[in-house]
N, C-alpha and C positions, 0 to 999 in steps of 0.2 A: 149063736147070739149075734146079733145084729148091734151094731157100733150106732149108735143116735147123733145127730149132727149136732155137732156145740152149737147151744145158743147164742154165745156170743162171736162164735167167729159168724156164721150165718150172719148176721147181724152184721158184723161187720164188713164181712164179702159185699152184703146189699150195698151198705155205705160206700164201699171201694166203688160197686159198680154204677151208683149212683153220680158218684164224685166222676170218675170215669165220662157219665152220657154227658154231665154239666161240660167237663172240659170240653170235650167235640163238639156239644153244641153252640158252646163260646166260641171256641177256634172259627163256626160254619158261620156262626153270626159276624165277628170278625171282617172275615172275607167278606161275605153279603153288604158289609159298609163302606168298605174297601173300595170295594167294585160300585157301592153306589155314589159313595164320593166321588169315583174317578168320571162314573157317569154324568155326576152332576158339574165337575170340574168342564168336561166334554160340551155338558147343555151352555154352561157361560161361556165358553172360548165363543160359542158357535151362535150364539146371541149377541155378544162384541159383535163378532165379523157382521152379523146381520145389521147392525146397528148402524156399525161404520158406512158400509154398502148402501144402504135407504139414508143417512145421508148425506153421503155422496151424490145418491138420486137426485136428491130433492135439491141440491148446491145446483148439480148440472140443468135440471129443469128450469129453476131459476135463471139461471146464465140465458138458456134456450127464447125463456118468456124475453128475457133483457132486448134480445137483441132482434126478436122478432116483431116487437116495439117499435124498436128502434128504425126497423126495414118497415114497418107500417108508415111509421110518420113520414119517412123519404117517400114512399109513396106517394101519400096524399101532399106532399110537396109537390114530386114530377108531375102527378094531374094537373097539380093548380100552377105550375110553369105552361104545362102544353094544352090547357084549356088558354092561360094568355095570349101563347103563341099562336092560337088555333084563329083567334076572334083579331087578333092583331093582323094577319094572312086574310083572313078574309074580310078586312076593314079596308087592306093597301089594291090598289088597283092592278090589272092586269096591264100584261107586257102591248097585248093590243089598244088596252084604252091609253096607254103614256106615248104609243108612240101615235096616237090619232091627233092628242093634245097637243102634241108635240107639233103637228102639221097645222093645225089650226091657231097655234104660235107662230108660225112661220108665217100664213098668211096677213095676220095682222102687225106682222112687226117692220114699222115705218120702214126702217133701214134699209131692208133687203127687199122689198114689196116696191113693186112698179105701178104707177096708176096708168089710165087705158081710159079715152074718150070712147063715144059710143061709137063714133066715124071710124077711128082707128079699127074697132073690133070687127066693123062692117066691112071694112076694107079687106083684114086679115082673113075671112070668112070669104069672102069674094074671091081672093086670090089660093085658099086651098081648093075649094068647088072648081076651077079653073084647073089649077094644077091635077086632081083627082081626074079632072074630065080627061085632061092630055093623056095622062096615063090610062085611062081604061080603054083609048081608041085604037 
């Protein structure tokens, strides 16, 4: 004779084993939050830092733009000093033309300028021809 499985333990085995896969699968679920919390704790740490970092970028570009501005307009200053300077230099005379002026002030200034009849210059003129001649004989 053959023993028949109670129905109600059967029954209630299923229920144990049942109650059983629930818990594990709770426990597996669990962990799987766990770990995806952690992961999601991980994705915002690491979106801060990104955050922080771009901008900090965009402070430092900033700063970069400020001052490269800043060396533009000093530029267009030094042009427009050495474009004055440029047209000032070539507006003032050379060192040849001040000192010609210079000699042609000399001649006309009463003080120091000797006048000379035409006799006189004839004479002076007479007496280097002379001179010259002694010498070349």
């Amino acid at each position: 004779m053959r023993e028949e499985p109670d129905p109600k333990r059967g029954l209630h085995g299923v229920l144990n084993e049942l109650i059983e896969r629930t818990n594990s699968i709770i426990m597996r679920l669990r962990i799987v939050e766990q770990r995806n919390d952690a992961t999601v704790v991980k994705i915002d740490s690491l979106y801060s830092t990104a955050m922080e970092q771009l901008n900090e970028s965009k402070k430092t570009v900033r700063n970069i733009e400020t001052r490269m501005r800043l060396y533009e307009d000093r530029m267009i200053q030094m042009e427009s000093v050495i474009k004055d300077m440029t047209s000032r230099i070539s507006k003032s005379i050379t060192k040849a033309e001040f000192k010609g002026l210079e000699d042609q002030l000399k001649l006309y200034d009463p003080i120091k300028s000797q006048f000379v009849t035409k006799k006189e210059i004839k004479e002076m003129l007479n007496e280097k021809k002379t001179k010259t001649k002694e010498k070349n004989k």
